[in-house]
C-alpha positions, 0 to 999 in steps of 0.5 A: 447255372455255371455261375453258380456251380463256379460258387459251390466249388470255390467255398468248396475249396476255401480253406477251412482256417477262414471259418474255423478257430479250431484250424486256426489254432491247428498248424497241421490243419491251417490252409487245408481245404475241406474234405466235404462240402455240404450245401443246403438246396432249400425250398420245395422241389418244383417251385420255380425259384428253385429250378435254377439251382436244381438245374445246377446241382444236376449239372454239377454231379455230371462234371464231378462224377457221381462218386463226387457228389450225392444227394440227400432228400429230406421229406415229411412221412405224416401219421394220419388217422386213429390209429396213427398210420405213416403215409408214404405218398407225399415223399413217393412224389416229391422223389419222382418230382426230384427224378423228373428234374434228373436228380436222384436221392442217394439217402432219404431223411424222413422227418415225423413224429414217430420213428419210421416203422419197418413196413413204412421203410419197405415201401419206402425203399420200393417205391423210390429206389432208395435202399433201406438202409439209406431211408433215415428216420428223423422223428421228434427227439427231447432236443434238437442235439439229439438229432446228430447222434440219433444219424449216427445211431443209423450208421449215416457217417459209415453211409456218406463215406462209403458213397463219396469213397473216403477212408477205406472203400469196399468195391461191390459193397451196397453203401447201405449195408456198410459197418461203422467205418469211422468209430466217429462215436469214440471222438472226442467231439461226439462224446462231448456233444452227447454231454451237450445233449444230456445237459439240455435234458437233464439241467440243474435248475430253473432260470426265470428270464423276463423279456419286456418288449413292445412286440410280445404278440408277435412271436419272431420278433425277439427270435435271435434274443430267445436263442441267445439266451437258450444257448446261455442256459445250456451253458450254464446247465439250467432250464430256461422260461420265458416270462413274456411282458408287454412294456405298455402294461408296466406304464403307471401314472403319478397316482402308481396306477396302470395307465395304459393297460388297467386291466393287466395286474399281474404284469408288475408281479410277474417281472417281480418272479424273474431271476433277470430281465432283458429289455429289446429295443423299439420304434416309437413311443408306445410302451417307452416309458413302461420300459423305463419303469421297468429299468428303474424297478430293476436297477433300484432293486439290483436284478440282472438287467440287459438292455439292448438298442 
């Protein structure tokens, strides 16, 4: 556990010019340790693999103080039944799981479908100790940059800088009952962000991408390749969809006819539809020569390509 807490406070104090273009560029922000840390226990409370690190984190907020250091819980509220009802049971026991290994959640973030209803935030609050105003509700927006501003809308900024003491502190005031502290909405960086989120919603167009890969039916295989090209479209303010082909159904023979896979006609017509094309790399010779098919068809008829090995 000391090496460990000796990890967490040396990347707490690593300037942040190492991780950031913006303090780079900044002289005034050059060399300067950041102002908070955020580590990331993941995992399930509980599981062996973890208790080290729990261990460790317990300890930690014992030699810093408590007003250095503070603990949010992230925790599924289910709706079950019909009508839907939010169950509270699972996120009660896994803070009294928390508490028995001697952390307790200064903030509860609640992830569900449906925005955490007042009754469910009153139990909530009572049965764990947390204050409401603490309880936050992460339930499903349109897209994943939403969830920021959706925090901010639930005063979580003013929260954390009222729990860590930074900026003006008031003493006796409930953390949870504090106004907006640091007008983060009027930032520069946060009205940019909700741009970046109204773009994802709201595009300009459609933008057809054809992947063709040996691995379509396995859905982590080209994880890195889909967010990459989900970060161009926003970008460029366009819609994303994904026109998955299996390499092996493009392969022909001499006569034009599908060799490998006869019965899949429409893979040739659907990587026709696509605006570009992106061909991962693969082991073996399955599929090859569907890939290189592809690669001619592309280049013959001037269509985006991207080939990665």
């Amino acid at each position: 556990s000391d090496a460990i807490q000796e990890w967490i406070l040396k990347v707490a104090q690593t300037p942040v010019s190492r991780f950031s273009k913006v303090a780079n560029d900044n002289d005034d922000a050059k060399d300067e340790p950041p102002e908070v840390c955020i580590v990331e226990l993941g995992g399930t409370l509980g599981d062996i693999e973890s208790m080290p690190f729990v261990e460790a984190l317990r300890q930690l907020q014992e030699n810093l103080g408590y007003k250095n250091l503070c603990f949010a819980h992230v925790s599924l509220v289910p709706s079950l039944g019909d009508p839907a009802e939010q169950k509270t049971k699972p996120t009660q026991h896994s803070v009294k799981s928390m508490m028995q290994l001697g952390l307790r959640p200064d903030f509860l973030c609640c992830r569900g479908k449906e925005q955490l209803e007042p009754s469910t935030v009153s139990k909530l609050s009572l049965f764990t100790s947390v204050p409401k105003g603490a309880i936050v509700s992460l339930h499903d927006v349109s897209n994943i940059y939403r969830v920021p501003l959706m925090m901010i809308e639930q005063n979580v900024h003013s929260m954390l800088a009222q729990r860590l003491r930074l900026g003006p502190y008031e003493k006796g005031v409930d953390y949870s009952m504090v106004e907006d502290l640091t007008q983060i909405e009027e930032s520069v960086v946060i009205k940019d962000w909700k741009k970046l989120a109204d773009s994802v919603d709201e595009p300009e167009s459609e933008c057809v991408i054809g992947i063709v890969g040996k691995y379509i039916e396995q859905g982590d295989a080209y994880l890195s390749v889909v967010k990459a090209l989900t970060h161009a479209s926003i970008a460029t303010k366009q819609r994303l969809r994904i026109e998955w082909i299996e390499a092996s159904s493009l392969c022909k023979d001499d006569d034009g006819d599908d060799a490998e896979n006869a019965s899949d006609e429409t893979a040739w017509d659907r990587l026709k539809l696509c605006d570009g094309v992106v061909v991962p790399g693969g082991f073996g010779s399955r599929g090859m020569e569907g890939k290189i098919q592809t690669i001619q068809y592309l280049r013959e008829n001037k269509v985006p390509f991207l080939g990665i090995c």
